[in-house]
N, C-alpha and C positions, 0 to 999 in steps of 0.2 A: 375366190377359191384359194384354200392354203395352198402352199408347195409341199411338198410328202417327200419325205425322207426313210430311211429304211436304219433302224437300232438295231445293231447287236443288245438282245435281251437277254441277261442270265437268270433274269429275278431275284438278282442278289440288289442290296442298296445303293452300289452306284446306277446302276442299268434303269433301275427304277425313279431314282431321282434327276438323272440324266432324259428321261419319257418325259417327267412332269414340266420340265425345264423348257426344252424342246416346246413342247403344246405352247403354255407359255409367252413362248417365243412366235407362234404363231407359225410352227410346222404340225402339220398331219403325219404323226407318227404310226408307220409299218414298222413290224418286230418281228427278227430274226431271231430264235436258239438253236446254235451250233449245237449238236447232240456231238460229243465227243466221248459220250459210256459214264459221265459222273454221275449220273443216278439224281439227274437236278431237272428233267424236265419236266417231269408232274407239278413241279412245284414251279417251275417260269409261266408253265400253261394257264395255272391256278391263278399266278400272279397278276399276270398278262389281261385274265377273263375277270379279275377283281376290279384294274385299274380302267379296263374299257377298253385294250389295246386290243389289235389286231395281230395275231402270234402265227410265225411260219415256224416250221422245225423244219431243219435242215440236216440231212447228216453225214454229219463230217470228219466221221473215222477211220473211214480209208484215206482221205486224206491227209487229215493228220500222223495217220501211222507212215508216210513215204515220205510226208514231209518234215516231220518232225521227228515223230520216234524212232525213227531206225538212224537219220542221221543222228539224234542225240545220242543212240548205241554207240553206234560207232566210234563219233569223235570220242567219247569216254574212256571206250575201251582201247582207245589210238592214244589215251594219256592228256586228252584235251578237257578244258572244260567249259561245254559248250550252254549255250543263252538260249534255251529253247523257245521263253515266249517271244524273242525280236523275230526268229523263224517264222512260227507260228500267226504271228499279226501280217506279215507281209503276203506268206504261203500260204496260209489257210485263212485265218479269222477274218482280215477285211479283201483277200479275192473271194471269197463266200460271201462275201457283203455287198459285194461287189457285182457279182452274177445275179445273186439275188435281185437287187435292185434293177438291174440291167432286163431280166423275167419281165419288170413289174413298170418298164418305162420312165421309172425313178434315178435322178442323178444322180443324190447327196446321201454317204452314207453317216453314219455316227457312233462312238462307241464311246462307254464311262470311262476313260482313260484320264488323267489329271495330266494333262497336259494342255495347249493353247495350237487353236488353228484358227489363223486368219489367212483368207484369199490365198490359198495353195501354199501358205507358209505355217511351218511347225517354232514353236516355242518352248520353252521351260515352264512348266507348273512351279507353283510355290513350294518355296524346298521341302517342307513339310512330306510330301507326298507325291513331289515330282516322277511322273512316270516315263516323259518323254525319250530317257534313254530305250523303253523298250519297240520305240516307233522306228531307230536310227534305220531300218532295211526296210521300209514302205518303201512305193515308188513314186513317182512324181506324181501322176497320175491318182493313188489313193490320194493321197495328200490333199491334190488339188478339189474332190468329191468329198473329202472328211470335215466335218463338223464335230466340236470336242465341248458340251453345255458344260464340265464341269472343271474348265481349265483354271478360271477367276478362286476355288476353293480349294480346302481338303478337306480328311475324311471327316472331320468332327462336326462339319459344318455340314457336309451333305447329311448324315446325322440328323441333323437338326431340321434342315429342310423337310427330311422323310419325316419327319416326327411331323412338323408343322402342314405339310401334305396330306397326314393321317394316311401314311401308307405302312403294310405290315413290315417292312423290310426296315425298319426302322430299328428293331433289336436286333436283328438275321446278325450271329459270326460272319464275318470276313469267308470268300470262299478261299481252297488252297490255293496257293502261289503257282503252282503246275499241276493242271488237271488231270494229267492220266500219271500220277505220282500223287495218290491224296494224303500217306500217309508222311509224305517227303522222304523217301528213304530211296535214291537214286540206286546205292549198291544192290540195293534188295530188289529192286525193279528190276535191274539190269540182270539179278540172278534168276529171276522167275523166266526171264527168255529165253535162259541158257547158256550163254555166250561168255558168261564169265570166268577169266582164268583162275586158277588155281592160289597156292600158298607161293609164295616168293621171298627174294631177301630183301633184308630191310640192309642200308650199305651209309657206313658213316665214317667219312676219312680213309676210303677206298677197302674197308674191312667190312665183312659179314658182321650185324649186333646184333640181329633177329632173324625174325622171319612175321610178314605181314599176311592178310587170309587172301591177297586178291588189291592186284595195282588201282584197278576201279573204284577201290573205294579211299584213293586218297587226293586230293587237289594242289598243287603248286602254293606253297606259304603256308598249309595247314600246320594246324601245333596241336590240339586238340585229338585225344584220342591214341596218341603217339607215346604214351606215360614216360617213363623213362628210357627208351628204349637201347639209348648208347649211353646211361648213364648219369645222364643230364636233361634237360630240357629243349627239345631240337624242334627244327621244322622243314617239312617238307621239300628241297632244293631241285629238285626234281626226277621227273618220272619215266624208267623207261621201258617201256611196252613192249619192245620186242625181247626181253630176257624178262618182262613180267620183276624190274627190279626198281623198287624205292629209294631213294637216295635223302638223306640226311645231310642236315648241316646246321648250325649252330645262329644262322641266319645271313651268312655269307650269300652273295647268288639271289638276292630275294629282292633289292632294289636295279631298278633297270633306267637307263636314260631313255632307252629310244624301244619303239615296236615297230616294226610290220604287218598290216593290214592287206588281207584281199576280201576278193567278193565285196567289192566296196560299191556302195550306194547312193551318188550324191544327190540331192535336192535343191543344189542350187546348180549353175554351167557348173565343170571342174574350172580350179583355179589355172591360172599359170605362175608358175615359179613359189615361193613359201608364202606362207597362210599364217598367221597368228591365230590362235584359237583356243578354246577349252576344250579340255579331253575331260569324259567319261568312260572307263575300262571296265570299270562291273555297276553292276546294278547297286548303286549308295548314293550319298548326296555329296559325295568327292568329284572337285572339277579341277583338273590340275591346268596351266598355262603351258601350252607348247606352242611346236612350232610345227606345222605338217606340209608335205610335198607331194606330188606326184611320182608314183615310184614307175620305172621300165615296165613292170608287168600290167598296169592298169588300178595297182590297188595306190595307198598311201601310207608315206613313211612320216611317224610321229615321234618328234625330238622333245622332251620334256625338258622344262626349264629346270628341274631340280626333281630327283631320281624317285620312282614309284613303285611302292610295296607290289610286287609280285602278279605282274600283268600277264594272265596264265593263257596259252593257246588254243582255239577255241571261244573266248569268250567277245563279245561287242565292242570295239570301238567305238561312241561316238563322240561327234564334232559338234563345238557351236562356236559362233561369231555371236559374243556374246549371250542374249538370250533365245535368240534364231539356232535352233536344231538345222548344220547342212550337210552334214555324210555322218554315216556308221558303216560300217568293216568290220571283218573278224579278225582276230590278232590272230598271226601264221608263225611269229617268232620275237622275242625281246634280247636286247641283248644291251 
């Protein structure tokens, strides 16, 4: 008798060639779609009932909206710039995976994630399409129950498998980056809730040079979008929320040595005393070398070996000892 595992299914081509992999492999694939409003389930069901799979719909928009949306309000409109799918994977996507399973007397869950899971340990995908920073807030626990068929590839290849599979998802576009934002316009989302402030001043060298439509719509180190505003070429230096004012600078204030992480996550014990490690601070294939500790409050402080473009509050931390993923945090402060 196979052992039976439980996929997150979108019916996009990872999900789908992540099934065939799985079978495969000699698991009895069960298939979960998070309904989360993108207007994709007809077509996972369709998927789902083409490839032979067994499909549950689950929906998970109330929970996404407490767990994710509202704090991505928030932190934005608090001048952060928050990582909503690391929330989201922990919060929603694999505890819904999770439950699911747990319904169904199944252990092991799985998702197309390009990332590597052996025996309750997470790893780095090939940099190509390394997704493992967005796992860094799982808990030990998912970890330990996750299964990841498409960790050894990327996407060109799973491509090719779907092709060689003869499954339809073989041409399917990429779905968006953040599902309840499909057009990616975070200010514009954030305006349709209401919540967005107003016109404010744009401030460069302690003097008014504009005026910008609304703080929310700009990020720590942005350049883009900013035309000339004081004259020159500037960027972003920072944001402050409670006078709704943008602050300019010429790129001064934009490299940092050290960050502040809380809400911290680890996957292996916590260490004692300093940690060598690589840091991840946004979602890229940038691994800088530091040095990280355990800070009083419970989170970790990360000392860069040599200074990092604009590690904005809000956004992921994570940690690896080498290719082993073992904490992510959210950055609270750089300095």
């Amino acid at each position: 008798m196979r052992p039976r595992i439980v996929l997150g299914f979108s019916g996009g081509v990872d999900s789908a060639a992540a099934a065939r992999l799985l079978e495969i492999s000699g698991w009895d694939v069960r298939c979960v779609y998070l309904e989360t409003g993108s207007g994709e389930a007809d077509w996972a069901r369709e998927s789902a009932e083409r490839m032979g799979l067994p499909l549950e719909v689950v929906d998970a928009r109330e929970r996404l909206e407490r767990e994710v949306c509202a704090p991505f309000e928030a932190a934005y409109l608090a001048g952060a710039t928050p990582s909503p799918c690391v929330l989201c994977n922990r919060r929603v996507k694999l505890a819904l995976l999770c439950e699911a399973a747990d319904a169904l007397g199944i252990r092991n869950i799985a998702t197309g994630h390009y990332a590597a899971a052996r025996a309750g340990a997470l790893f780095r995908g090939r940099p190509e399409n390394d997704q493992s920073y967005m796992l860094c807030l799982i808990t030990r626990e998912q970890a330990a129950r996750l299964v990841l068929p498409l960790g050894g590839y990327v996407k060109r290849e799973v491509r090719a498998l779907a092709a060689d599979f003869c499954l339809p998802q073989a041409n399917k576009p990429d779905s968006m980056e953040v599902c309840f934002i499909p057009d990616g316009d975070f200010a514009a989302w954030i305006e349709r809730r209401g919540g967005a402030p107003g016109p404010g001043a744009l401030i460069y060298k302690g003097e008014r040079v504009g005026t910008h439509s609304g703080s929310h719509r700009y990020t720590l180190g942005q350049r883009r979008g900013l035309g000339f505003a004081a004259g020159r070429r500037v960027f972003v230096s920072e944001i402050r929320p409670e006078t709704n004012e943008v602050v300019l600078s010429d790129g001064e204030g934009l490299y940092m040595d050290r960050v502040l992480a809380g809400g911290v996550n680890w996957l292996i014990d916590p260490p004692r005393g300093e940690l060598e490690v690589l840091a991840r601070v946004r979602h890229s294939r940038e691994l800088y070398p530091a040095r990280a500790r355990l800070a009083p409050d419970g989170g970790f402080a990360l000392r860069f070996d040599s200074p990092v473009r604009a590690p904005a509050p809000g956004q992921a931390a994570a940690l690896y000892a080498g290719q082993r993923l073992i904490a992510g945090g959210i950055i609270e402060k750089s300095e």
